[in-house]
C-alpha positions as YAML, in Angstrom:
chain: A
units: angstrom
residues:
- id: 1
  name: UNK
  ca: [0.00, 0.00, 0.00]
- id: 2
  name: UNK
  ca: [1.31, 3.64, -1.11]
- id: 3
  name: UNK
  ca: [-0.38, 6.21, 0.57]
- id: 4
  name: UNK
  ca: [0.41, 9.80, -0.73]
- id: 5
  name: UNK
  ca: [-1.06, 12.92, -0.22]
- id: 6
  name: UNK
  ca: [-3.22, 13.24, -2.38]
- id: 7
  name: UNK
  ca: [-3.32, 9.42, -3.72]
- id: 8
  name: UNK
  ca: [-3.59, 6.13, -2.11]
- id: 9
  name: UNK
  ca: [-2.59, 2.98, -4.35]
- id: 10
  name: UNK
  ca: [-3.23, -0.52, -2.86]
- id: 11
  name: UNK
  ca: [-4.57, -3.99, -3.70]
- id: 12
  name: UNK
  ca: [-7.96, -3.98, -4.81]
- id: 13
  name: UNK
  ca: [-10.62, -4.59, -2.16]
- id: 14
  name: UNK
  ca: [-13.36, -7.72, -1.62]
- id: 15
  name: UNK
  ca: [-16.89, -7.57, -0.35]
- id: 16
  name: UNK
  ca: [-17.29, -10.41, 1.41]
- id: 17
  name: UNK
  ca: [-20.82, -9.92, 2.05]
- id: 18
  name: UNK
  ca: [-23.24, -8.74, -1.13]
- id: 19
  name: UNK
  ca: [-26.73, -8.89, -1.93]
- id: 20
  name: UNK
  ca: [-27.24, -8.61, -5.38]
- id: 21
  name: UNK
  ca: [-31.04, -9.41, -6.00]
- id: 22
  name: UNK
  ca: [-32.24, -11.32, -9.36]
- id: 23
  name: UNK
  ca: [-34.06, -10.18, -12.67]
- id: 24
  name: UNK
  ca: [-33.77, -6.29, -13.82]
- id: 25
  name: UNK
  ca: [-32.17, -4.76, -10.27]
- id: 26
  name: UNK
  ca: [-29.31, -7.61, -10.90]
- id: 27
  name: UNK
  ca: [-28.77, -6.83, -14.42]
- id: 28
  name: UNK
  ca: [-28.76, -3.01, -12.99]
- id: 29
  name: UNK
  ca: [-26.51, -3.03, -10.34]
- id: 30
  name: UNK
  ca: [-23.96, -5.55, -10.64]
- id: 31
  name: UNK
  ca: [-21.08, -3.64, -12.09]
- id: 32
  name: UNK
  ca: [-21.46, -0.88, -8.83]
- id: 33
  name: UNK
  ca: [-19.81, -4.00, -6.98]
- id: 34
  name: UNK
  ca: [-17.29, -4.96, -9.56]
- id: 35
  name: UNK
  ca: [-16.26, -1.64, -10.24]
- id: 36
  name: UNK
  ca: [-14.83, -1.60, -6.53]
- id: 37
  name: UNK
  ca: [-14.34, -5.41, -5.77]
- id: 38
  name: UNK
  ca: [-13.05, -8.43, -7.09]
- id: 39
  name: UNK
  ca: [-14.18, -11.33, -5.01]
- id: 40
  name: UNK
  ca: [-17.68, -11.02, -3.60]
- id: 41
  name: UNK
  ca: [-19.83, -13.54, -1.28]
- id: 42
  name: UNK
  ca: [-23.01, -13.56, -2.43]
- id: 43
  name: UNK
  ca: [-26.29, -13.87, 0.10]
- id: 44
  name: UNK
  ca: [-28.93, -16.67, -1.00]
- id: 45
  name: UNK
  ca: [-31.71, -14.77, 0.20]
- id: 46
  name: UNK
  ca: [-33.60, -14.38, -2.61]
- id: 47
  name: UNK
  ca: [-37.08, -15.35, -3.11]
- id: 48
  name: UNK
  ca: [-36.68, -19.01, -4.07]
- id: 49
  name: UNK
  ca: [-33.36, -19.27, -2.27]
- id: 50
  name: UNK
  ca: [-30.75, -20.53, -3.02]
- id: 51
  name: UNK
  ca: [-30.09, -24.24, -1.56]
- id: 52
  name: UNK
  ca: [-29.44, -26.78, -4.25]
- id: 53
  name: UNK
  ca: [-26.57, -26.32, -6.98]
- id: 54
  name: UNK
  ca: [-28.74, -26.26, -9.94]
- id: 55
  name: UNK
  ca: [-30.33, -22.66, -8.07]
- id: 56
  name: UNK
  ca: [-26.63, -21.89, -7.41]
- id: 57
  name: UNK
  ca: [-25.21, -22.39, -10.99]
- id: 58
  name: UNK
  ca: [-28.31, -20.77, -12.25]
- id: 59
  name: UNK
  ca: [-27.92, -17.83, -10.41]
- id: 60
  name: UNK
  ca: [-24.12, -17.52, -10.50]
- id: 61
  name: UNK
  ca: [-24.42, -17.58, -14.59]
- id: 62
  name: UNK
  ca: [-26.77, -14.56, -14.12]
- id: 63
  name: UNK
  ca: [-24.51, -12.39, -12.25]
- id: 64
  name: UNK
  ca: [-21.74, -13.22, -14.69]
- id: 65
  name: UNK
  ca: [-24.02, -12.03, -17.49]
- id: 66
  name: UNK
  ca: [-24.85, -9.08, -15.84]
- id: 67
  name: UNK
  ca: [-21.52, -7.86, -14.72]
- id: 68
  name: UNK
  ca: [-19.02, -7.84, -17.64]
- id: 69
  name: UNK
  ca: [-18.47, -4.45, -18.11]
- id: 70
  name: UNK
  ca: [-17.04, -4.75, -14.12]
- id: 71
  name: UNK
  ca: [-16.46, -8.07, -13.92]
- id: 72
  name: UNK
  ca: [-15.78, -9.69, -10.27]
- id: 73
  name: UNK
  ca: [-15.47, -12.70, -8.80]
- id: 74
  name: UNK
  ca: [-18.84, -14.34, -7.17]
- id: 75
  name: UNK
  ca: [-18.54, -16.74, -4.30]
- id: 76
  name: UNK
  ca: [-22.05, -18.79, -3.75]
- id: 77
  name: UNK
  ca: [-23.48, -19.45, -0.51]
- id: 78
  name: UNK
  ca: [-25.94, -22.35, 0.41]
- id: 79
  name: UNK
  ca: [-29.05, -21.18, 2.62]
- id: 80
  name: UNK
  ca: [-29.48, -23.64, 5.84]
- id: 81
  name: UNK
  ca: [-32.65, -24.43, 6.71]
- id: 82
  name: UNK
  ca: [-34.08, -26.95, 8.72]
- id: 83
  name: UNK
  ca: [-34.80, -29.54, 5.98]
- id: 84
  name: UNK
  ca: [-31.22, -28.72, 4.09]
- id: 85
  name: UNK
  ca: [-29.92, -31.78, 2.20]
- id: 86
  name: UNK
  ca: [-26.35, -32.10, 3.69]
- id: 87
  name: UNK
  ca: [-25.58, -34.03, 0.48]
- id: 88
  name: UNK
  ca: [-25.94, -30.92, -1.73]
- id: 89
  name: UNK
  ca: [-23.66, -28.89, 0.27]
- id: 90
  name: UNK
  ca: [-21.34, -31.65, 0.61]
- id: 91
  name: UNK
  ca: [-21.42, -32.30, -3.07]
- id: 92
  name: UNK
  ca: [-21.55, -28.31, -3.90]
- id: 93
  name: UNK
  ca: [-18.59, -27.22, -1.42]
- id: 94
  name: UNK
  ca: [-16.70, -30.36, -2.83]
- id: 95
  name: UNK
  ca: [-17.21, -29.71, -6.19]
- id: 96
  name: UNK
  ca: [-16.28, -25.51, -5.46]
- id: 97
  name: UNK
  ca: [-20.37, -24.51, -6.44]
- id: 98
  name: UNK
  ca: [-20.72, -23.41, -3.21]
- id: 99
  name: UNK
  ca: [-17.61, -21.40, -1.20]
- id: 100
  name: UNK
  ca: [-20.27, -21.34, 2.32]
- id: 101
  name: UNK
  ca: [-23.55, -21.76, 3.51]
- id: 102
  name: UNK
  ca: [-25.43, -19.07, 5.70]
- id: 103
  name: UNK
  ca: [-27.47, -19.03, 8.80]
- id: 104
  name: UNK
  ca: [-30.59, -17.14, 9.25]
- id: 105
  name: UNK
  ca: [-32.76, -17.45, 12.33]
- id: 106
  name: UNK
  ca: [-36.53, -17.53, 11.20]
- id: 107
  name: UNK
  ca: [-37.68, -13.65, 10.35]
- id: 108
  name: UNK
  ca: [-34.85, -11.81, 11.83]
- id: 109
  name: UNK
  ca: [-34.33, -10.51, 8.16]
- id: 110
  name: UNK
  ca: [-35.52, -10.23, 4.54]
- id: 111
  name: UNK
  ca: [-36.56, -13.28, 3.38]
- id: 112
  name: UNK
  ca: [-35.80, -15.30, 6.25]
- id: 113
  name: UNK
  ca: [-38.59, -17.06, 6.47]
- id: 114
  name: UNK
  ca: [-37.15, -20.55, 5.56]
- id: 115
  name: UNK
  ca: [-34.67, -19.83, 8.69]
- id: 116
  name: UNK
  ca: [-34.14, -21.77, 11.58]
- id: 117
  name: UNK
  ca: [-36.26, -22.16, 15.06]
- id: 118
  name: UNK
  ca: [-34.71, -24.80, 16.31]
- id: 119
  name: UNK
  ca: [-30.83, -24.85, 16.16]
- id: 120
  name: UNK
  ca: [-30.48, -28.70, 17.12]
- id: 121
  name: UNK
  ca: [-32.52, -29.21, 13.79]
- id: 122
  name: UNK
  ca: [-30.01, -28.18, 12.03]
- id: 123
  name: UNK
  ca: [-26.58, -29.86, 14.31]
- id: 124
  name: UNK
  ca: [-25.79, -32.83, 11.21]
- id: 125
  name: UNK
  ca: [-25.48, -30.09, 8.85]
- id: 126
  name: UNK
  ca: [-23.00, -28.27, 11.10]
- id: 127
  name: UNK
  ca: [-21.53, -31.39, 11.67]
- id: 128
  name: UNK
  ca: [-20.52, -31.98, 7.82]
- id: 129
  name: UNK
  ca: [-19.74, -28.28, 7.48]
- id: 130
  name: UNK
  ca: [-16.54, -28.56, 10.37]
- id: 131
  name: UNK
  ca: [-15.98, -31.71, 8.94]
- id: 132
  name: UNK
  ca: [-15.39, -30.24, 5.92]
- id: 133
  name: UNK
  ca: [-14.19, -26.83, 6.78]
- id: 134
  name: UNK
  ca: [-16.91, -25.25, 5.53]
- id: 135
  name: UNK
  ca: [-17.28, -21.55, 6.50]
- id: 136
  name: UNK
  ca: [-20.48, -20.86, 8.04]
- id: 137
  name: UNK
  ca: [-21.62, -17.11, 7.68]
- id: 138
  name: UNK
  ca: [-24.25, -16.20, 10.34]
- id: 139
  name: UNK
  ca: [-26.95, -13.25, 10.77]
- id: 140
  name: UNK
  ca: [-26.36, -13.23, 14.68]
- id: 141
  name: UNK
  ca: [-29.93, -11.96, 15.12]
- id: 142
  name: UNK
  ca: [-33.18, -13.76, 17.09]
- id: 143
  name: UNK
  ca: [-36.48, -12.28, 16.21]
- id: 144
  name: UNK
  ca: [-38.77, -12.05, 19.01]
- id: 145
  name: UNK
  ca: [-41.72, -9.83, 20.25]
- id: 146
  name: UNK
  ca: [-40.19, -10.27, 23.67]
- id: 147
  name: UNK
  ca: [-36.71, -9.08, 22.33]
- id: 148
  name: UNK
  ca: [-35.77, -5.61, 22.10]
- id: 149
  name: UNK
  ca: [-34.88, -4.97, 18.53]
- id: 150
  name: UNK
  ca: [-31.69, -3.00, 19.37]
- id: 151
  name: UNK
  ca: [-31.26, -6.18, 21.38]
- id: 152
  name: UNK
  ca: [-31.45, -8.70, 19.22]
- id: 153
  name: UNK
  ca: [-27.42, -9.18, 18.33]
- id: 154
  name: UNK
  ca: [-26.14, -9.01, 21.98]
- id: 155
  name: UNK
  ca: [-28.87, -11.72, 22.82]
- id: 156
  name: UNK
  ca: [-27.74, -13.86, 20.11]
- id: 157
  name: UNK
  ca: [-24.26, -13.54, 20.84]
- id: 158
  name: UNK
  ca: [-25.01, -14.14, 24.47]
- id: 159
  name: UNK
  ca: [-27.48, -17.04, 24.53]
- id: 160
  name: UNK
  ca: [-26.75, -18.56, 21.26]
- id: 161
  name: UNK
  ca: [-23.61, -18.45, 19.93]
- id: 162
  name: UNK
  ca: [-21.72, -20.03, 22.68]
- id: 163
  name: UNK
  ca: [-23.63, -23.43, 21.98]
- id: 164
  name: UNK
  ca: [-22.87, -23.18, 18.54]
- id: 165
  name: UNK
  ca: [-19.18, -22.95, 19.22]
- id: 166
  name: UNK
  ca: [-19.39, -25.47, 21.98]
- id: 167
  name: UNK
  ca: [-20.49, -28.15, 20.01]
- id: 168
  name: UNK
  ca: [-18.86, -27.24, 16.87]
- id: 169
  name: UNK
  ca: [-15.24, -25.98, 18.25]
- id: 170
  name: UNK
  ca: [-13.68, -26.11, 14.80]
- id: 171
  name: UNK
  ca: [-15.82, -24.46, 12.51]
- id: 172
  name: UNK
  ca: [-15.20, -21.50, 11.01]
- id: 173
  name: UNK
  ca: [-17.82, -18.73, 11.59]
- id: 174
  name: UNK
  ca: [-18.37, -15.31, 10.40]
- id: 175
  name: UNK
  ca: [-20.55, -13.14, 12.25]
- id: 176
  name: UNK
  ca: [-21.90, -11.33, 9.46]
- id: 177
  name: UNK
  ca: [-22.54, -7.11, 9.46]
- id: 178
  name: UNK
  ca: [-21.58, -6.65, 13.29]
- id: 179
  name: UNK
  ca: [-23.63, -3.80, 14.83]
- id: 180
  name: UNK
  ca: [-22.49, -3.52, 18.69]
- id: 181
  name: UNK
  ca: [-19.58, -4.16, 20.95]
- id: 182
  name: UNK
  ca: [-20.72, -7.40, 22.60]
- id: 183
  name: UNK
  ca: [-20.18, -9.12, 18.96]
- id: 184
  name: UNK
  ca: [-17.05, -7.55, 18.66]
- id: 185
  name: UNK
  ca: [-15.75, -7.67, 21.88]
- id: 186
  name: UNK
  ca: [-16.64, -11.70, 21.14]
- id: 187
  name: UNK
  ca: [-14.69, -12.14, 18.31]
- id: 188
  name: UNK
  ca: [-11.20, -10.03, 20.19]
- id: 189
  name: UNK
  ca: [-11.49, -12.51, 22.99]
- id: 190
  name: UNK
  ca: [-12.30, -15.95, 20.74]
- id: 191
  name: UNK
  ca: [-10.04, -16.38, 18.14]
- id: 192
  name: UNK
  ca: [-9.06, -17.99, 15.51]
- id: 193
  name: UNK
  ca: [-11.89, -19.41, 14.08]
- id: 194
  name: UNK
  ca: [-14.51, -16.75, 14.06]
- id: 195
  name: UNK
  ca: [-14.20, -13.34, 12.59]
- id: 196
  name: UNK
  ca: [-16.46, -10.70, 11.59]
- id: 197
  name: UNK
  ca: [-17.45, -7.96, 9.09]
- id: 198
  name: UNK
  ca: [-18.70, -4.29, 9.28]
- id: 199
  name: UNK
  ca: [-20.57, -2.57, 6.92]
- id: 200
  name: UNK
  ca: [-20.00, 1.06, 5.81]
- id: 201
  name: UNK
  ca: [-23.46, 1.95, 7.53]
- id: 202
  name: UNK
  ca: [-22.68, 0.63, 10.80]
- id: 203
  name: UNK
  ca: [-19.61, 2.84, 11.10]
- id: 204
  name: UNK
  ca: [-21.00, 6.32, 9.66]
- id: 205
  name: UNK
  ca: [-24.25, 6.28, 11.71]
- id: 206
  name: UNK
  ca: [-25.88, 5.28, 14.53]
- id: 207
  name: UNK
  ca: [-29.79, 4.80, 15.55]
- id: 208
  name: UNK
  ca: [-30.01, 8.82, 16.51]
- id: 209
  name: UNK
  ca: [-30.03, 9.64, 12.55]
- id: 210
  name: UNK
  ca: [-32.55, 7.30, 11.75]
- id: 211
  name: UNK
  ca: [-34.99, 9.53, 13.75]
- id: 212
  name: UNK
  ca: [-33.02, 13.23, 12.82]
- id: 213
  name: UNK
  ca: [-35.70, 15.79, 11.84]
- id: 214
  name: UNK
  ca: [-38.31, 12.80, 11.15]
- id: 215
  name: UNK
  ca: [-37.99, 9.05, 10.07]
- id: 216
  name: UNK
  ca: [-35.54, 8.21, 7.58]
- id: 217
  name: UNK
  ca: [-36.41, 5.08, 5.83]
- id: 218
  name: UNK
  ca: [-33.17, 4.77, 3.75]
- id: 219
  name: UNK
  ca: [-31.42, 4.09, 6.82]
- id: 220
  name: UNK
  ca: [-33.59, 1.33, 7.93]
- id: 221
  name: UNK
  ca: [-31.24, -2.00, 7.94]
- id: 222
  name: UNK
  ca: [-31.12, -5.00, 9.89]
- id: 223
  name: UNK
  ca: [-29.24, -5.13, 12.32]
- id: 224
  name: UNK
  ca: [-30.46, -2.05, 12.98]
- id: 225
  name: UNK
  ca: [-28.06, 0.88, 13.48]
- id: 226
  name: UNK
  ca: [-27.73, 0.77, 17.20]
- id: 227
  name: UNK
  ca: [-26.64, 3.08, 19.98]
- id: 228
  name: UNK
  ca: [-23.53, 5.82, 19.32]
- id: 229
  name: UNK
  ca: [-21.62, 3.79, 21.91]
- id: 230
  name: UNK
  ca: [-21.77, 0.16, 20.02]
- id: 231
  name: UNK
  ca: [-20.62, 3.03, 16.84]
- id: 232
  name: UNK
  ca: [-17.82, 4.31, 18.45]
- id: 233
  name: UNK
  ca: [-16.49, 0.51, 19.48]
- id: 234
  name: UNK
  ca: [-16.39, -0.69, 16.02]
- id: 235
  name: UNK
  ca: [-15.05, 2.19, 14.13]
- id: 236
  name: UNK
  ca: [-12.05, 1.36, 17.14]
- id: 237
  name: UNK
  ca: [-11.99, -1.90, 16.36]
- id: 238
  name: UNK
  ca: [-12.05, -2.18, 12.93]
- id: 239
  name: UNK
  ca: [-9.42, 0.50, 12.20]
- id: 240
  name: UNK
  ca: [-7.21, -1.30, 14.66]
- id: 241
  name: UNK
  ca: [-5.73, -3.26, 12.17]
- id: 242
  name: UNK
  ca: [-6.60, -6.27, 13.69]
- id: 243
  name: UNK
  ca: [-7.14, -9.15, 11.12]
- id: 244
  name: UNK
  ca: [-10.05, -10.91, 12.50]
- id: 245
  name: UNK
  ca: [-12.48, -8.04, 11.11]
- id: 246
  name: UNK
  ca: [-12.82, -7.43, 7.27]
- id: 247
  name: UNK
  ca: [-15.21, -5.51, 4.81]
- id: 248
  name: UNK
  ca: [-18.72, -6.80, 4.40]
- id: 249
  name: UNK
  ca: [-20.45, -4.16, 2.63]
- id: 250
  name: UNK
  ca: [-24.22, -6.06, 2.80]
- id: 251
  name: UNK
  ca: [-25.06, -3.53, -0.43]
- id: 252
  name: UNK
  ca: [-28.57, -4.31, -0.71]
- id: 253
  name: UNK
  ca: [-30.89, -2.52, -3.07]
- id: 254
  name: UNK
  ca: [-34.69, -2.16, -2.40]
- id: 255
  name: UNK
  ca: [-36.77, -0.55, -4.89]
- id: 256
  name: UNK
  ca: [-38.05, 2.90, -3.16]
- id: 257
  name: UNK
  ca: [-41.36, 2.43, -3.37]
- id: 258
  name: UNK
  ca: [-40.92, -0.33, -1.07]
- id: 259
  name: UNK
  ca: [-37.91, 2.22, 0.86]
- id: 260
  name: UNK
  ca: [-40.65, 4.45, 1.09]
- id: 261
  name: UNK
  ca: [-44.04, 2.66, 2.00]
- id: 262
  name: UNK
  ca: [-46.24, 1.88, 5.38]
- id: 263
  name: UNK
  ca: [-44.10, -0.98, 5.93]
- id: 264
  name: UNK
  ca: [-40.13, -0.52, 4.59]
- id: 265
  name: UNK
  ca: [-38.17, -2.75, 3.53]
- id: 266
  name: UNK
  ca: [-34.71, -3.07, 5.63]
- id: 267
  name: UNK
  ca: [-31.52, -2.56, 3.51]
- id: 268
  name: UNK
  ca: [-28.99, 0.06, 1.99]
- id: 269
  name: UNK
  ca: [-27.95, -0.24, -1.45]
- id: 270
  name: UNK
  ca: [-24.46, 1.54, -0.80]
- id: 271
  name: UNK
  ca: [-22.39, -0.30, -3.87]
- id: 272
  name: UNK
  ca: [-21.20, 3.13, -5.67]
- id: 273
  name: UNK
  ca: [-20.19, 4.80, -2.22]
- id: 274
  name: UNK
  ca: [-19.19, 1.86, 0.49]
- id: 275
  name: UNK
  ca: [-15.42, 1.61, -0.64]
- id: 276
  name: UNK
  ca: [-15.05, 5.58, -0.09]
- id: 277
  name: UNK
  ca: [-17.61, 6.12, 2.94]
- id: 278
  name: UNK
  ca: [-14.61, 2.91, 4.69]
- id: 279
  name: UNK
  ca: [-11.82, 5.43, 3.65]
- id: 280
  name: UNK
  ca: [-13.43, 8.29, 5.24]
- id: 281
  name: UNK
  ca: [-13.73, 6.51, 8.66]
- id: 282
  name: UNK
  ca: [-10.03, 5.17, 8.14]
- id: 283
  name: UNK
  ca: [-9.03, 8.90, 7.47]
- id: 284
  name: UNK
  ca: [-10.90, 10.42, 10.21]
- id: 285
  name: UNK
  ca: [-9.39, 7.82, 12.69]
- id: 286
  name: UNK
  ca: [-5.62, 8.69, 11.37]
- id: 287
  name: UNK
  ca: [-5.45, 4.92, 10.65]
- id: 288
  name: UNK
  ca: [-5.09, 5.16, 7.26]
- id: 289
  name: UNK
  ca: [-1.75, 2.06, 7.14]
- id: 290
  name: UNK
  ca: [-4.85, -0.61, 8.30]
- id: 291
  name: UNK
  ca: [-7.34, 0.12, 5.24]
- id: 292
  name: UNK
  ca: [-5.51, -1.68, 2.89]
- id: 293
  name: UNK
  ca: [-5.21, -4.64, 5.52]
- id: 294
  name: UNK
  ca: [-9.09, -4.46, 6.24]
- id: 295
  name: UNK
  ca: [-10.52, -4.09, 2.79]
- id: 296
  name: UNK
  ca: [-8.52, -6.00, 0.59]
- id: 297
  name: UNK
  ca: [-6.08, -8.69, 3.28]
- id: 298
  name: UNK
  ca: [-8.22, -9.76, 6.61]
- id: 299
  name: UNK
  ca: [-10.98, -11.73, 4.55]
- id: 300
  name: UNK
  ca: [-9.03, -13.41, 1.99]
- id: 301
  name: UNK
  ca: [-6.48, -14.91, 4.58]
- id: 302
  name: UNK
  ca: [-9.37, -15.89, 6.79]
- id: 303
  name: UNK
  ca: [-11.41, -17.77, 4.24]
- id: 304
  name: UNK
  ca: [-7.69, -19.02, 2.92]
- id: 305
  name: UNK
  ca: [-8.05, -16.96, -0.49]
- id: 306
  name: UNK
  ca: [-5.12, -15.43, -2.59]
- id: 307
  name: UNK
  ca: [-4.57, -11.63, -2.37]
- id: 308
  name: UNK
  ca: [-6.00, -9.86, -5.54]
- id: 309
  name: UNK
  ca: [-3.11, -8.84, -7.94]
- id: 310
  name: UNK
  ca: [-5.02, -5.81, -9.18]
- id: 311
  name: UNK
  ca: [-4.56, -2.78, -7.69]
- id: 312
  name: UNK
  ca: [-7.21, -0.08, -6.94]
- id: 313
  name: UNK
  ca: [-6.38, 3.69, -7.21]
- id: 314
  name: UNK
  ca: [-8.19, 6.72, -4.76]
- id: 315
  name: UNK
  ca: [-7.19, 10.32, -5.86]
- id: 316
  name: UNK
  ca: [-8.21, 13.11, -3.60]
- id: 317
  name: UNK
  ca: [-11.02, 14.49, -5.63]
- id: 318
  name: UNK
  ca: [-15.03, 16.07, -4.73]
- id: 319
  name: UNK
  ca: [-17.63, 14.88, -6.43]
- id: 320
  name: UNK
  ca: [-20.94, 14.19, -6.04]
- id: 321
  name: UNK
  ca: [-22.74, 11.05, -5.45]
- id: 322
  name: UNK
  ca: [-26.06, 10.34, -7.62]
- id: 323
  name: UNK
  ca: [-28.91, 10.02, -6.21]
- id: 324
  name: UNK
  ca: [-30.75, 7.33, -7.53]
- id: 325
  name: UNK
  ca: [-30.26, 4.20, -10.56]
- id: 326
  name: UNK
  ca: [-33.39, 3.86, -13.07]
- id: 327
  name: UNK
  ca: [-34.57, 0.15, -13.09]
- id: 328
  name: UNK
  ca: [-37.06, 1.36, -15.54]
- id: 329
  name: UNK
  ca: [-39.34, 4.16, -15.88]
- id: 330
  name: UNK
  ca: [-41.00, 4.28, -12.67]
- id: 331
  name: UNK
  ca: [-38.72, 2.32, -10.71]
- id: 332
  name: UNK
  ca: [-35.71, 3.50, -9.04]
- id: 333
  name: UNK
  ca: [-33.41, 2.55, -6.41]
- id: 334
  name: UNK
  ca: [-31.56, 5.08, -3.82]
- id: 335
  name: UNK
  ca: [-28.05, 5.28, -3.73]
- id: 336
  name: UNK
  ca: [-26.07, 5.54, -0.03]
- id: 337
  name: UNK
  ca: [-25.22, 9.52, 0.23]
- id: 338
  name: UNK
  ca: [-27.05, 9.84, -2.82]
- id: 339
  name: UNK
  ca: [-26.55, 13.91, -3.32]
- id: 340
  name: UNK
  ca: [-23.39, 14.35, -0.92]
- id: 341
  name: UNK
  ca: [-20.41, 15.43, -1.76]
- id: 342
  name: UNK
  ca: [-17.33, 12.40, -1.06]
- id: 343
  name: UNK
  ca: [-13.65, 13.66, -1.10]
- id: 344
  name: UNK
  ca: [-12.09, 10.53, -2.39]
- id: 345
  name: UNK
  ca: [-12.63, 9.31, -6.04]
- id: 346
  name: UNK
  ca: [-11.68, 5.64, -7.47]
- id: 347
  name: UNK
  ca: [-10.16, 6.16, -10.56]
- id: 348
  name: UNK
  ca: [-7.73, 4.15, -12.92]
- id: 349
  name: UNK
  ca: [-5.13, 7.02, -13.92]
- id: 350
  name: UNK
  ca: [-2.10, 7.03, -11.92]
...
């Protein structure tokens, strides 16, 4: 990594945690991501999700098609549920269809509803996936009316987590878009086998903005930002340098008429800005010689990946972010600081 004044050169980054969508929005949005990454793990929650390999080849041939102006490298992920056959990921993971599977706890998300209630349901798949080395990828939320839902993380971490990891010692877990301390403080004081990623969101805002002068839907995500205190931990943390956290972007797009509606839909489409909103934080924090480390280092030698040869190029530059992508006439979708003004620019001169 070179940083200058005025220009930081470094290996490009990965985003090991994208949701990409299917049909138009796909076709639509999937260069933002390879424009700025190269390998990407790619969420199964899609309407029919994604659980056998014929979905996963399917689907992995789409976002291929879709992104070859800014082509990037998609990992696939199996969805768990409770009737998963073990044989397809076996076969999948074997066979490199699948890279990891993902845990969802029943409607702690968007289309979660095929997620789990009851985790010993699920303890032979878990079972084959340390076997195998597997990496499982977890939402580390549980959805209940008698759970706070700025609680949700810190009870999963606290009443959940530690049974997963005491029957399964050896497999590899990534808690997945970390939004408070507890699941940080976690993964400092457990290693190696468990790491984390932070998205953008998590680290530029914290549940007080989602309420500043009214309601702002377009910061509705789950997790949910939480309070300035779990915000302050993780920017800490993750400019630390320490390897066990890496970039997870969880870039996903919602139409925003559905943004926008009674009932919103939970998610941030932050593809264009997420690689220059991380550099901000970096800057601010005067930790710029750990951004390289955390962007484009941490997850690959984690998940046992070679470094990216390309390198990636930020010139101090202002320009402004736009607002929103046309899926088609009446459709749009908002883009993260759609509007603002960034400092940093990605560009490909040197």
């Amino acid at each position: 990594m070179k940083i200058y004044k005025k220009k930081i050169i470094m290996i490009k980054p990965d985003d090991f945690h994208v949701h990409l969508r299917d049909g138009k929005i796909l076709k639509k949005i999937a260069n933002y991501t390879g424009k700025y990454y190269n390998k990407v793990i790619v969420m199964p929650n899609l309407k029919n999700p994604i659980n056998t390999i014929k979905k996963a080849l399917k689907y992995k041939k789409k976002i291929v098609n879709s992104s070859k102006k800014n082509k990037f490298i998609p990992l696939m992920t199996f969805y768990i549920t409770e009737n998963s056959n073990i044989k397809e990921l076996e076969i999948g993971f074997l066979k490199k269809i699948f890279f990891s599977a993902k845990l969802y706890f029943k409607n702690s998300t968007n289309l979660s509803q095929y997620g789990i209630s009851n985790l010993s349901k699920i303890n032979k798949i878990l079972e084959k996936m340390e076997e195998l080395k597997i990496p499982l990828m977890i939402h580390g939320e549980i959805y209940s009316k008698n759970i706070d839902i700025f609680s949700r993380e810190i009870f999963f971490i606290k009443n959940v987590l530690p049974k997963i990891r005491k029957n399964f010692p050896n497999l590899k877990i990534v808690l997945e878009h970390i939004s408070t301390k507890n699941s940080a403080k976690y993964v400092l004081n457990n290693p190696p086998n468990i790491a984390a990623t932070v998205t953008p969101h998590h680290l530029l805002y914290n549940r007080n903005d989602i309420f500043s002068n009214g309601i702002n839907p377009h910061l509705y995500c789950l997790p949910i930002l939480n309070k300035r205190n779990h915000q302050k931990y993780l920017i800490k943390t993750v400019t630390s340098g320490n390897k066990y956290f890496f970039l997870g972007s969880d870039s996903a797009p919602h139409l925003i008429s559905k943004k926008e509606n009674f009932c919103g839909s939970p998610g941030i489409f932050n593809a264009p800005t997420s690689l220059i909103i991380y550099l901000k934080i970096f800057e601010k924090m005067k930790k710029l010689k750990n951004f390289e480390s955390f962007c484009s280092i941490n997850g690959s030698k984690f998940y046992n990946l070679p470094l990216n040869k390309e390198k990636i190029i930020f010139k101090k530059k202002n320009w402004i972010v736009k607002n929103n992508i046309k899926i088609n006439k009446n459709k749009k979708i908002s883009i993260f600081l759609g509007k603002q003004t960034l400092s940093w620019k990605i560009t490909k001169k040197k």
